[in-house]
N, CA, C and O atoms as a GROMACS GRO file, in nm:
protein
  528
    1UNK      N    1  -6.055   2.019  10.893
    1UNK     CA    2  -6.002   1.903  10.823
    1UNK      C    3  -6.046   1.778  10.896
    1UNK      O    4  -5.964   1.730  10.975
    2UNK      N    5  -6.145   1.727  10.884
    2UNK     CA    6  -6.212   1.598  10.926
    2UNK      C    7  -6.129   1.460  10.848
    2UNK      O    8  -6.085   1.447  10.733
    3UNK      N    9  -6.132   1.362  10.972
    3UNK     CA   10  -6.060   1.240  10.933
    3UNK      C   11  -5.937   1.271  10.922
    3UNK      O   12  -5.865   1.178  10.887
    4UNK      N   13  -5.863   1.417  10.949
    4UNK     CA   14  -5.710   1.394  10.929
    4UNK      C   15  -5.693   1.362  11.052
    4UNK      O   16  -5.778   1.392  11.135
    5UNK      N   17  -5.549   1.276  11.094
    5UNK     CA   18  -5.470   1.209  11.148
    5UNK      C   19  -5.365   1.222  11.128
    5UNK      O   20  -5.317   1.177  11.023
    6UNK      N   21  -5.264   1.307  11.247
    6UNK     CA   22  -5.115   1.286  11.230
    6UNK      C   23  -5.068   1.154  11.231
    6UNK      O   24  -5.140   1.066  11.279
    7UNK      N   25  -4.948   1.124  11.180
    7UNK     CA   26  -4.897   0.968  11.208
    7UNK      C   27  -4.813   0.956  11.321
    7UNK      O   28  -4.750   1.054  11.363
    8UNK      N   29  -4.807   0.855  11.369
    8UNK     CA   30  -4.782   0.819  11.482
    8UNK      C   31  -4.850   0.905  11.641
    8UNK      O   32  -4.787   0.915  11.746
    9UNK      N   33  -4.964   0.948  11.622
    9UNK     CA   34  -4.989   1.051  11.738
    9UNK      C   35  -5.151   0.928  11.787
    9UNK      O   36  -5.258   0.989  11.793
   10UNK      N   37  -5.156   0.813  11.810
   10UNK     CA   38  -5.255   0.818  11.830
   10UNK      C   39  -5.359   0.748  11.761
   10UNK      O   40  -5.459   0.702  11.817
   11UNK      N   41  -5.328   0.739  11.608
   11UNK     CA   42  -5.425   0.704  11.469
   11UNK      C   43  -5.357   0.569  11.482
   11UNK      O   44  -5.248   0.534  11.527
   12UNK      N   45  -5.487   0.487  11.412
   12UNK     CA   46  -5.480   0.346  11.413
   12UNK      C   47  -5.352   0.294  11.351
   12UNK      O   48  -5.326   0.175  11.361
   13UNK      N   49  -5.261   0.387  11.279
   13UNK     CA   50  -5.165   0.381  11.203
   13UNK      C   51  -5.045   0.320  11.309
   13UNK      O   52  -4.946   0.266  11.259
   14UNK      N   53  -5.056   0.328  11.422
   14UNK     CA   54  -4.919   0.320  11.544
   14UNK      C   55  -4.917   0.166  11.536
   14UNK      O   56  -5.032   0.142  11.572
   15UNK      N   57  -4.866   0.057  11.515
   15UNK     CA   58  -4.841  -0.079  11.516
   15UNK      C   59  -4.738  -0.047  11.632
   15UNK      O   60  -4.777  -0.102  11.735
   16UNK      N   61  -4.658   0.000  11.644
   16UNK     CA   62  -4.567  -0.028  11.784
   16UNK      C   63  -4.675  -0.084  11.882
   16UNK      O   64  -4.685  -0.202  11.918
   17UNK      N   65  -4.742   0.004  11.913
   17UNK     CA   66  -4.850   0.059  12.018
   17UNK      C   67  -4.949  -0.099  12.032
   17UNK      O   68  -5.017  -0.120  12.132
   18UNK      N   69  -4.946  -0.170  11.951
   18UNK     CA   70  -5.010  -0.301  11.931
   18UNK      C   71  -4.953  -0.372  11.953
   18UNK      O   72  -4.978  -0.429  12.059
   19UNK      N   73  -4.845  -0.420  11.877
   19UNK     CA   74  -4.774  -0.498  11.882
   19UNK      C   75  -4.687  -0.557  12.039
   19UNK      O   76  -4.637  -0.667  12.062
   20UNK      N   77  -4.695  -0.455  12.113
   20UNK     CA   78  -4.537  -0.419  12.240
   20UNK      C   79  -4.632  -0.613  12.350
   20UNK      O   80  -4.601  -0.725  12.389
   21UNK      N   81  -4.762  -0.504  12.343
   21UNK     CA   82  -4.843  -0.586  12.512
   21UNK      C   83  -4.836  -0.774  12.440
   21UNK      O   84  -4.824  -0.873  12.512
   22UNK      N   85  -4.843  -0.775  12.326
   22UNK     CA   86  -4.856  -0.932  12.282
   22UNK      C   87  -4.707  -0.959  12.290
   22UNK      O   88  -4.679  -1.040  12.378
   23UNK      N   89  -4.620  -0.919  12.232
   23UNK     CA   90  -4.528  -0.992  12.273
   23UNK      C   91  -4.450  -0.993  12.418
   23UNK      O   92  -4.366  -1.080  12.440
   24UNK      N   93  -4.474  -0.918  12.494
   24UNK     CA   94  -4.476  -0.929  12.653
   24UNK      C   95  -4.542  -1.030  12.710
   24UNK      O   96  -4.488  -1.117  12.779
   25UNK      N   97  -4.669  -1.022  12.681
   25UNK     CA   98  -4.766  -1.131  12.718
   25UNK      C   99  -4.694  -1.265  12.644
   25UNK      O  100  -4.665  -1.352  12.726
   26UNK      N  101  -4.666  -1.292  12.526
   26UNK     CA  102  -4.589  -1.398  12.469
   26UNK      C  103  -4.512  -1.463  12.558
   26UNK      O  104  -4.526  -1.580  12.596
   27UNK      N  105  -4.406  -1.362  12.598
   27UNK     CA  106  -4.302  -1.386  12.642
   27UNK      C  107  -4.337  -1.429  12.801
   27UNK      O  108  -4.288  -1.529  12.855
   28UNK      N  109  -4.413  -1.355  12.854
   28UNK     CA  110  -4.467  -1.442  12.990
   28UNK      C  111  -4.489  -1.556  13.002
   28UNK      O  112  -4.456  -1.636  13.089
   29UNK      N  113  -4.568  -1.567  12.881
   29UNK     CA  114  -4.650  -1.743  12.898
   29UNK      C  115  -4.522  -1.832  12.854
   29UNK      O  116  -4.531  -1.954  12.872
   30UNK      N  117  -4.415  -1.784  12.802
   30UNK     CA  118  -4.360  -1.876  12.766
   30UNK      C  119  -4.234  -1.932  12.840
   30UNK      O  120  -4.174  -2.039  12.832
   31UNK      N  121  -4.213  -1.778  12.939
   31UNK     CA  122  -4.091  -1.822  13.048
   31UNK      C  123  -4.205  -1.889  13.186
   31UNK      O  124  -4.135  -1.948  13.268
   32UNK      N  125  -4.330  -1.892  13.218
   32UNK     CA  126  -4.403  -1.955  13.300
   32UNK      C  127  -4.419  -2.108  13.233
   32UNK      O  128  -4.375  -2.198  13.304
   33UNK      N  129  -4.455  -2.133  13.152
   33UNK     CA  130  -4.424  -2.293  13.057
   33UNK      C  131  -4.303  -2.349  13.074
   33UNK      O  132  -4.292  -2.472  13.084
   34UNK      N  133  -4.208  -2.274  13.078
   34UNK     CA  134  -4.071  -2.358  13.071
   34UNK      C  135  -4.043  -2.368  13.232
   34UNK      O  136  -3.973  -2.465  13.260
   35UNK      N  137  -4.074  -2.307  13.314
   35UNK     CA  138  -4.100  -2.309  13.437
   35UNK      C  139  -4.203  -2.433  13.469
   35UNK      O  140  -4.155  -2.509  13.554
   36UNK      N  141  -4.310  -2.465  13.430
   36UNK     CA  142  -4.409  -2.563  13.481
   36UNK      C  143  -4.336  -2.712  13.387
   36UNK      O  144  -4.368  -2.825  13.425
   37UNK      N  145  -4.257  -2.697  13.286
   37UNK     CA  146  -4.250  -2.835  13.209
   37UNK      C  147  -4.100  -2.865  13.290
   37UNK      O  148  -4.048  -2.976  13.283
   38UNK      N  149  -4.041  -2.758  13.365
   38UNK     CA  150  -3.925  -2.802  13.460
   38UNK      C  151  -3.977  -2.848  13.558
   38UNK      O  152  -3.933  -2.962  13.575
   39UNK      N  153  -4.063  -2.817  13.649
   39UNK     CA  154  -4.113  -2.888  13.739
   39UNK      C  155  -4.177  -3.011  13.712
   39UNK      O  156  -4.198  -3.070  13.818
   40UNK      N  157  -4.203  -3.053  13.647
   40UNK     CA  158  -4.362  -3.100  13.592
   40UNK      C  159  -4.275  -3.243  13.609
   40UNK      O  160  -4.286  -3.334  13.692
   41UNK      N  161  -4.180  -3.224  13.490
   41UNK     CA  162  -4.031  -3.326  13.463
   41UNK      C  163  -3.945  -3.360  13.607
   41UNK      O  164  -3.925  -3.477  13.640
   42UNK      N  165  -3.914  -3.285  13.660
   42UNK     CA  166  -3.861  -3.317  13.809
   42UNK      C  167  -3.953  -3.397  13.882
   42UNK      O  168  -3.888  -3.496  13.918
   43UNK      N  169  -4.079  -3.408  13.926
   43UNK     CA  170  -4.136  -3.471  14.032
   43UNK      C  171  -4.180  -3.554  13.890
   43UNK      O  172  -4.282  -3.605  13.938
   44UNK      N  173  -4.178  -3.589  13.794
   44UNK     CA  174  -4.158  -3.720  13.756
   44UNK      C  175  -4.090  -3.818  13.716
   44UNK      O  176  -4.114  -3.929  13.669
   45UNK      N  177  -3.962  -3.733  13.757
   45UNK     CA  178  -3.867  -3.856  13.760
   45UNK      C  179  -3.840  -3.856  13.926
   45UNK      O  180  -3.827  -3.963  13.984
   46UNK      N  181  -3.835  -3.770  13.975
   46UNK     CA  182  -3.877  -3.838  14.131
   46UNK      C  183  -3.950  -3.961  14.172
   46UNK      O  184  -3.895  -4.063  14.212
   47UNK      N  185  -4.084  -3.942  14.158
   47UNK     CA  186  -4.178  -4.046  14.112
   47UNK      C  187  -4.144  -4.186  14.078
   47UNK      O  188  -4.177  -4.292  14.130
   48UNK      N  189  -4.046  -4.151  13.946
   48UNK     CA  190  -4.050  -4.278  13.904
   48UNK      C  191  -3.912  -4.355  13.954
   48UNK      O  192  -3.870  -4.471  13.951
   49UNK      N  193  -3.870  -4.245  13.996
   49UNK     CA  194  -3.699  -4.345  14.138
   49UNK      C  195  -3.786  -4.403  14.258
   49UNK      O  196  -3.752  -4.501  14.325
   50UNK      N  197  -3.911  -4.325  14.277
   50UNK     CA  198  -3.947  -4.396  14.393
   50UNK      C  199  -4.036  -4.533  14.381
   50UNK      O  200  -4.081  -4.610  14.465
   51UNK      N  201  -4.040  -4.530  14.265
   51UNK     CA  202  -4.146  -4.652  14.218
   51UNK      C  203  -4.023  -4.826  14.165
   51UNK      O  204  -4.026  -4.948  14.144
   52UNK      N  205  -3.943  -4.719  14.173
   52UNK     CA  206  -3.835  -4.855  14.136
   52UNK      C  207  -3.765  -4.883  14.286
   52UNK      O  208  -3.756  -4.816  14.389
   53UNK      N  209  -3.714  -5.037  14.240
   53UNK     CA  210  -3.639  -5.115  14.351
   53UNK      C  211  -3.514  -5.091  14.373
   53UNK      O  212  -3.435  -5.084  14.278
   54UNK      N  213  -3.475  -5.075  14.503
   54UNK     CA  214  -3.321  -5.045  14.571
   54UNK      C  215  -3.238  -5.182  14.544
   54UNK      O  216  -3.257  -5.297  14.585
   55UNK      N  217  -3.124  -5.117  14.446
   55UNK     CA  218  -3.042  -5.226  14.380
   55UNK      C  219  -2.930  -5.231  14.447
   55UNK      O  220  -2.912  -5.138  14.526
   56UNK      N  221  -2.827  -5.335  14.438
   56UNK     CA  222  -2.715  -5.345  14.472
   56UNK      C  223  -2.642  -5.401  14.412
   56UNK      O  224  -2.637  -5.517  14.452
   57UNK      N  225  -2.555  -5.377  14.306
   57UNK     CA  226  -2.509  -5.476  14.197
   57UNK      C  227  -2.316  -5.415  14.250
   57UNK      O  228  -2.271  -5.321  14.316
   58UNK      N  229  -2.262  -5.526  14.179
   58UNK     CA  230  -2.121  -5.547  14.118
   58UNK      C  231  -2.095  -5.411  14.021
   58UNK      O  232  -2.161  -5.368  13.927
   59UNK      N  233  -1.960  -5.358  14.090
   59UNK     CA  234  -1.957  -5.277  14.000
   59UNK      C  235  -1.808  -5.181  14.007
   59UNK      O  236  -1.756  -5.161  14.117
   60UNK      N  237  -1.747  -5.126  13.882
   60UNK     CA  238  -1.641  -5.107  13.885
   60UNK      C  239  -1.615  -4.885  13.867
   60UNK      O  240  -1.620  -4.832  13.756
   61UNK      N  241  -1.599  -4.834  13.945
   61UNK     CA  242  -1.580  -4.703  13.895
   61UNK      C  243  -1.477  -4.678  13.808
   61UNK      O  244  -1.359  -4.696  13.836
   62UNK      N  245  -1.523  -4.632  13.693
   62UNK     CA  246  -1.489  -4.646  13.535
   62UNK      C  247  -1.418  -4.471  13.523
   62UNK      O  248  -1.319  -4.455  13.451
   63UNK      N  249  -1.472  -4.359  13.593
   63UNK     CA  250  -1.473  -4.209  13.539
   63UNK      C  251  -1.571  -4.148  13.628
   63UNK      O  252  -1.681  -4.184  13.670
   64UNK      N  253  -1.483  -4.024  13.648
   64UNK     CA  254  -1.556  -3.933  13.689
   64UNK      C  255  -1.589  -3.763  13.597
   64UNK      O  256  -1.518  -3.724  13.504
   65UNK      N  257  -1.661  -3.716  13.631
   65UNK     CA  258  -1.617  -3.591  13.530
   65UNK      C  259  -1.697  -3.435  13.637
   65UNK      O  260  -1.779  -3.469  13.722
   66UNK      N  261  -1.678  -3.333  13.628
   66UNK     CA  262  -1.745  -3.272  13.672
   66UNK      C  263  -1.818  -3.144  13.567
   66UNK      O  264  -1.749  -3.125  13.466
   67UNK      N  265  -1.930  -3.064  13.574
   67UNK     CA  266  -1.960  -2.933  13.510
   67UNK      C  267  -1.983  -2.823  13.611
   67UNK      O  268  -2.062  -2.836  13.705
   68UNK      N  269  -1.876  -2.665  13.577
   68UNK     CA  270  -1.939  -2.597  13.584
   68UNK      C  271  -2.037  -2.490  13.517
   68UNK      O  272  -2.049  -2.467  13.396
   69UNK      N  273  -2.106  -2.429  13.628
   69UNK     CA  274  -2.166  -2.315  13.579
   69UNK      C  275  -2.221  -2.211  13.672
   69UNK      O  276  -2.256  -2.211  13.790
   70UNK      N  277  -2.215  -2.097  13.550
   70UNK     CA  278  -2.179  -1.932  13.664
   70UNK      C  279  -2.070  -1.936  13.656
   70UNK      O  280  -1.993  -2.013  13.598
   71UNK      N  281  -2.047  -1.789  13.758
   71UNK     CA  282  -1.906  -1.791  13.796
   71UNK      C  283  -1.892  -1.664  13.722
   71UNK      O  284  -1.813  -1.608  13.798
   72UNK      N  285  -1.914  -1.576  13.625
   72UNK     CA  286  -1.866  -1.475  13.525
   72UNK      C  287  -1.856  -1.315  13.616
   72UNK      O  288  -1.956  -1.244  13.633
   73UNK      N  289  -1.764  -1.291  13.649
   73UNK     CA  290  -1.800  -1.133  13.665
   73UNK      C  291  -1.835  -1.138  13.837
   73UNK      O  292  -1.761  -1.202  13.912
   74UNK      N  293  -1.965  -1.060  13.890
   74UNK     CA  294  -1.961  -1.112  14.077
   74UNK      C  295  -2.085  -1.237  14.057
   74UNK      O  296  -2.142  -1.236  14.166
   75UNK      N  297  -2.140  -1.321  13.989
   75UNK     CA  298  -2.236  -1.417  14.027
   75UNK      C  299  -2.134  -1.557  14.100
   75UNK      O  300  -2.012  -1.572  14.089
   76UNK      N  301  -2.191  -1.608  14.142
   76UNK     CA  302  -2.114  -1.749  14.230
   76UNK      C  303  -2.138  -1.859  14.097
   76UNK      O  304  -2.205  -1.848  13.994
   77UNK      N  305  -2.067  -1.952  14.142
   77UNK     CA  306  -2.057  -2.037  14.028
   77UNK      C  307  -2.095  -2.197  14.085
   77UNK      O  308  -2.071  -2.219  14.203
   78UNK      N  309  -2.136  -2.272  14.027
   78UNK     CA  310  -2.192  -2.395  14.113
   78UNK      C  311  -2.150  -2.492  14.018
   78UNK      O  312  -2.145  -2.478  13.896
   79UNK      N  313  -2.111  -2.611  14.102
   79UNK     CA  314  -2.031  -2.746  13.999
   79UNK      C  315  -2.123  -2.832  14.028
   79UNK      O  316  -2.202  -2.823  14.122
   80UNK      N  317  -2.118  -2.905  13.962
   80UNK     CA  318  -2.207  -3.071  13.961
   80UNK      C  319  -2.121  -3.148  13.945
   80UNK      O  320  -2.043  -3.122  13.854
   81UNK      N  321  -2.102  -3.249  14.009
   81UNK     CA  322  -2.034  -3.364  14.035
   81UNK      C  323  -2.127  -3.500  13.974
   81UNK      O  324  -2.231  -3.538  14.027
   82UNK      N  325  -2.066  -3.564  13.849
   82UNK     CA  326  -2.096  -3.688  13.796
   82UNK      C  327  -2.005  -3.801  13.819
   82UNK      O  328  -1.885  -3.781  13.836
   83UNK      N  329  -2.056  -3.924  13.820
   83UNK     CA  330  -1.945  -4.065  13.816
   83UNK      C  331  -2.001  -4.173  13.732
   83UNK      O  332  -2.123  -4.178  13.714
   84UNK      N  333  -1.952  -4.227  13.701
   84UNK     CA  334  -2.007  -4.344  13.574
   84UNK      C  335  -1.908  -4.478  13.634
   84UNK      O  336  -1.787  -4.489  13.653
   85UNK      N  337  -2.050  -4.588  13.657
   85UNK     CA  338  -2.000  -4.719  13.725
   85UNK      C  339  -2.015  -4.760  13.529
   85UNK      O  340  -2.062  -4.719  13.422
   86UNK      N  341  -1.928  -4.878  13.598
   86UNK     CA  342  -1.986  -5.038  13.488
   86UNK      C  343  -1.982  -5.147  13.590
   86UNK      O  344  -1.903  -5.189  13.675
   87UNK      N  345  -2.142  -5.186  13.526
   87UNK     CA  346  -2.174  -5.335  13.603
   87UNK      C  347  -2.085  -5.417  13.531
   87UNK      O  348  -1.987  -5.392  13.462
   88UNK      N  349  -2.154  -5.546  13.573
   88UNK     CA  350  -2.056  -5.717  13.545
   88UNK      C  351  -2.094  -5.690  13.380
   88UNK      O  352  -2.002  -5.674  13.300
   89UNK      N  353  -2.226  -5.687  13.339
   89UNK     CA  354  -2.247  -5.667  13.180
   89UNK      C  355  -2.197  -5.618  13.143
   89UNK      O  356  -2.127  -5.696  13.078
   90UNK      N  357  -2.156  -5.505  13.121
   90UNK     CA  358  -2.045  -5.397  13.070
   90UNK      C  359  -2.117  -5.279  13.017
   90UNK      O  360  -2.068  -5.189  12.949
   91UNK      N  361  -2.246  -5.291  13.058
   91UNK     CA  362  -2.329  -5.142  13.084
   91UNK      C  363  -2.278  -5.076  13.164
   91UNK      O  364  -2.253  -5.118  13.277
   92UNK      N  365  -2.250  -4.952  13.120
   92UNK     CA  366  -2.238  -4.788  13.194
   92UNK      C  367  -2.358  -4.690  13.244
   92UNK      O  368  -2.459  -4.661  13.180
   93UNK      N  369  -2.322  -4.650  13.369
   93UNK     CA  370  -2.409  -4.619  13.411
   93UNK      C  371  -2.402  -4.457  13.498
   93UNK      O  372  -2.379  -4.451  13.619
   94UNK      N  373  -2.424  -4.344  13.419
   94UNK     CA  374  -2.339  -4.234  13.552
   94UNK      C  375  -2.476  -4.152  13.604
   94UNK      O  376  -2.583  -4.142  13.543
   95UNK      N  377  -2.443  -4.097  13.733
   95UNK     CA  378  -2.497  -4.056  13.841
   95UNK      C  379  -2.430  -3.950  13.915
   95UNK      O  380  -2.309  -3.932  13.924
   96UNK      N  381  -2.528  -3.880  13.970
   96UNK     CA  382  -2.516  -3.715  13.981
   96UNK      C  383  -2.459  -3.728  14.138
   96UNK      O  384  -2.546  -3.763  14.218
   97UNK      N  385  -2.328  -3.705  14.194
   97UNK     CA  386  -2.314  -3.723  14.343
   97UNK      C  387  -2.275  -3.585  14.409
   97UNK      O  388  -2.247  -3.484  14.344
   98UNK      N  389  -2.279  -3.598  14.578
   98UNK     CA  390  -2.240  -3.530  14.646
   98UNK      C  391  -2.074  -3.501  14.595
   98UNK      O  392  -2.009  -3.571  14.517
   99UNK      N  393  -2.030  -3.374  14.667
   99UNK     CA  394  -1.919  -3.327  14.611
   99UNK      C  395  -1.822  -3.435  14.692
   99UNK      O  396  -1.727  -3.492  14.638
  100UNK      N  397  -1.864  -3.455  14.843
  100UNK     CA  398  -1.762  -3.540  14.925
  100UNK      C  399  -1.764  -3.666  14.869
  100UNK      O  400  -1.651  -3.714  14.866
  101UNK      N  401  -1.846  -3.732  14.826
  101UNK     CA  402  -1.845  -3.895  14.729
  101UNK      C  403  -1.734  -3.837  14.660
  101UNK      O  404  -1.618  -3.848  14.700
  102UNK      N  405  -1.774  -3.766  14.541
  102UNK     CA  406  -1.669  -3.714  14.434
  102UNK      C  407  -1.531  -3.729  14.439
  102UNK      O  408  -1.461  -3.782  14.353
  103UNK      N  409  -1.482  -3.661  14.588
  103UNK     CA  410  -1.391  -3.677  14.612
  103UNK      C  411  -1.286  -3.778  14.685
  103UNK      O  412  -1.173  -3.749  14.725
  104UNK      N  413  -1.365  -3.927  14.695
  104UNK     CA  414  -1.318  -4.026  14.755
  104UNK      C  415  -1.325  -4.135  14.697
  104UNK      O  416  -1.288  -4.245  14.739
  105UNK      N  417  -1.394  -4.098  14.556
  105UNK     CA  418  -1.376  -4.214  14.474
  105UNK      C  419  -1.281  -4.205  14.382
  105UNK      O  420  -1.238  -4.093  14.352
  106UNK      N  421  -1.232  -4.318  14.321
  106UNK     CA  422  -1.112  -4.322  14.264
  106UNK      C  423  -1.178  -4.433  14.154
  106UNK      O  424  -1.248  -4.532  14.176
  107UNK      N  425  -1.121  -4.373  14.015
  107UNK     CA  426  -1.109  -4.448  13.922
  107UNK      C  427  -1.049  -4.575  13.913
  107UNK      O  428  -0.928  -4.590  13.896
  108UNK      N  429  -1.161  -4.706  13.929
  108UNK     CA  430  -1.055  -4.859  13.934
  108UNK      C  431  -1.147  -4.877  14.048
  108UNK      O  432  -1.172  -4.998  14.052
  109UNK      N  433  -1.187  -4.838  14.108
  109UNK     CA  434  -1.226  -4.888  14.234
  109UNK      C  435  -1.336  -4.998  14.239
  109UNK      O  436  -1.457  -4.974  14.228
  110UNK      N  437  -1.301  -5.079  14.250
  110UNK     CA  438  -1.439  -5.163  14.250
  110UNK      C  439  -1.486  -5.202  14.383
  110UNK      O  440  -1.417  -5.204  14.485
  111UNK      N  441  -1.648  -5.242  14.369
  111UNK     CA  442  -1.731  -5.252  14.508
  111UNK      C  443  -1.869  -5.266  14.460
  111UNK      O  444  -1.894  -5.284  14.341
  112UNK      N  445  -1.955  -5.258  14.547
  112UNK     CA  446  -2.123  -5.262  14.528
  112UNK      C  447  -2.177  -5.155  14.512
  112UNK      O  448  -2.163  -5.076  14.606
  113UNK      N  449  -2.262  -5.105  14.389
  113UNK     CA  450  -2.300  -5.000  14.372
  113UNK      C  451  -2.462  -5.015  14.421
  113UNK      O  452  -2.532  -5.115  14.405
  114UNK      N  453  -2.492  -4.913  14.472
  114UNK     CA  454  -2.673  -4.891  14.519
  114UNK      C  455  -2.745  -4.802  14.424
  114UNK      O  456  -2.685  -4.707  14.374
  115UNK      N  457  -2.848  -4.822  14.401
  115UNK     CA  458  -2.932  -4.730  14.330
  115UNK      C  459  -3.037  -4.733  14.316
  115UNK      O  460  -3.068  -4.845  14.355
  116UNK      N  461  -3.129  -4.680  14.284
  116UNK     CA  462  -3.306  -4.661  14.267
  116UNK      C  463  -3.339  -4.579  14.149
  116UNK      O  464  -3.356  -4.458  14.141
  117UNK      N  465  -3.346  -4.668  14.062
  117UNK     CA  466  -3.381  -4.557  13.918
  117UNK      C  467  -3.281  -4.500  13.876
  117UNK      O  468  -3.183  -4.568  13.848
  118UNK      N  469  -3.280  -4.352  13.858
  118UNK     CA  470  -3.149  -4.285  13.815
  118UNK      C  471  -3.084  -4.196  13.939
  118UNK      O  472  -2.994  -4.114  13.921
  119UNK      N  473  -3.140  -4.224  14.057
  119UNK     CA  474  -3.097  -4.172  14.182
  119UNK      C  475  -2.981  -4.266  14.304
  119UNK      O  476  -3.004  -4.357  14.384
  120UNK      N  477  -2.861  -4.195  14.270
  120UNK     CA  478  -2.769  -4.261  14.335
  120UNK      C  479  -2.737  -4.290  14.439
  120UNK      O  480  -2.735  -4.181  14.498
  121UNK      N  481  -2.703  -4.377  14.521
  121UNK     CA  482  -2.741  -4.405  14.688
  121UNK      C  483  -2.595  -4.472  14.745
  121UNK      O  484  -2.595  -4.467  14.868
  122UNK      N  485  -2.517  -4.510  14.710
  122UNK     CA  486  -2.378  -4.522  14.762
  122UNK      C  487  -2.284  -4.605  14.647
  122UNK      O  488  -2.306  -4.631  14.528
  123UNK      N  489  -2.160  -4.636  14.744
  123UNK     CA  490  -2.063  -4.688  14.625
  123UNK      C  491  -2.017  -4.732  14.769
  123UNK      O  492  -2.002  -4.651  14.861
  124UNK      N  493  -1.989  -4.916  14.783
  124UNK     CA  494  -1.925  -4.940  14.921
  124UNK      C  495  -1.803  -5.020  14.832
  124UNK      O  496  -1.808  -5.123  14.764
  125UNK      N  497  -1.742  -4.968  14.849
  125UNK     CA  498  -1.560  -5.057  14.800
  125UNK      C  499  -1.512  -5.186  14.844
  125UNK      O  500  -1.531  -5.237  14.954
  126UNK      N  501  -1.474  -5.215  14.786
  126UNK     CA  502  -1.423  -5.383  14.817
  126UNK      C  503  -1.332  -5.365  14.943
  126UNK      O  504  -1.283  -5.252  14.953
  127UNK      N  505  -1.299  -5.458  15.043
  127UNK     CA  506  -1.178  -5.447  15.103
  127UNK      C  507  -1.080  -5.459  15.072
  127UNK      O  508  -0.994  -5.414  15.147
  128UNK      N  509  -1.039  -5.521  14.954
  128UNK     CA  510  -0.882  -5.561  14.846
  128UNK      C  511  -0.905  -5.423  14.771
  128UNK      O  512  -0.799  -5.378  14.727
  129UNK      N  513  -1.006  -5.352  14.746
  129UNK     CA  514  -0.916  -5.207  14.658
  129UNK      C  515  -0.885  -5.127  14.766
  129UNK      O  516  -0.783  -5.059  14.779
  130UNK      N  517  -0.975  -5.140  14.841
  130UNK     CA  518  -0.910  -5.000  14.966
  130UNK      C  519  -0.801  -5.014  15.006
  130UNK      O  520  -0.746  -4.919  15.062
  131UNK      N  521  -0.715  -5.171  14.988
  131UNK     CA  522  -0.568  -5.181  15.067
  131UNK      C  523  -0.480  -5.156  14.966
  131UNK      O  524  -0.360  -5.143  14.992
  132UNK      N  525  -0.536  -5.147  14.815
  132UNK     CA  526  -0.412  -5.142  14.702
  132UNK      C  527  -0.351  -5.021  14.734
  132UNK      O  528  -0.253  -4.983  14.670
   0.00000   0.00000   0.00000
C-alpha cells in the first residue's frame, strides 16, 4: 500500500507537531521585547532627570498613598511608597519615596520641595509646621 499514511504517526497531516516550536518561539520574542522596552524606558527617563535642573520650589504636602504587591501564598510582598506636593500654582505633583520619608511626612506640611525631573530629592519643612 504505497502513499498510505497513518494519521497522526508522522504524515504531514500532524499540525500539532508544527504549530508547538512557533508559538514558543513567539512567546520568547515577546517576553524578551517586553523585557528590552522595560529597560529601554527606564534609562530614559533616567536620562532625562539627569538632563533637567535641581529645583527647589514652595510647596505644600497635599497626600500620601501607598501600593502593594505580592504577598499571596509564601512569595514576599513589596510596597511602594508615593506623596503628592502642590506648588504655589496649584499644580500637583507626586513622587515615588523612600519608605522612611513616607513615614515622616504629614499631610499639611508645608516646606521646600527638591526635585529633578520626575525624581524626588527631599521635602525640608518649614520651622512653624514642625512646631504646630
Amino acid at each position: 500500500m504505497e502513499g498510505f499514511e497513518e494519521p497522526g504517526f508522522g504524515g504531514s497531516g500532524d499540525l500539532m507537531f508544527d504549530i508547538v516550536p512557533i508559538f514558543i518561539g513567539a512567546v520568547f520574542v515577546i517576553v524578551i521585547s517586553v523585557f528590552v522596552i522595560v529597560i529601554v524606558k527606564g534609562i530614559s527617563q533616567w536620562n532625562s532627570n539627569n538632563k533637567q535642573p535641581v529645583l527647589n520650589v514652595a510647596a505644600k504636602m497635599v497626600t500620601k498613598r501607598s501600593k502593594v504587591s505580592g504577598g499571596s501564598n509564601d512569595t514576599s510582598a513589596s510596597t511602594w511608597y508615593y506623596v503628592t506636593f502642590e506648588v504655589e500654582s496649584g499644580d500637583r505633583m507626586e513622587f515615588h519615596v523612600k519608605s522612611e520619608e513616607y513615614g515622616t511626612l504629614v499631610e499639611g506640611d508645608r516646606g521646600t520641595l527638591t526635585f529633578q525631573g520626575t525624581r524626588y530629592l527631599g521635602f525640608e519643612r518649614n520651622r512653624q509646621s514642625q512646631s504646630l
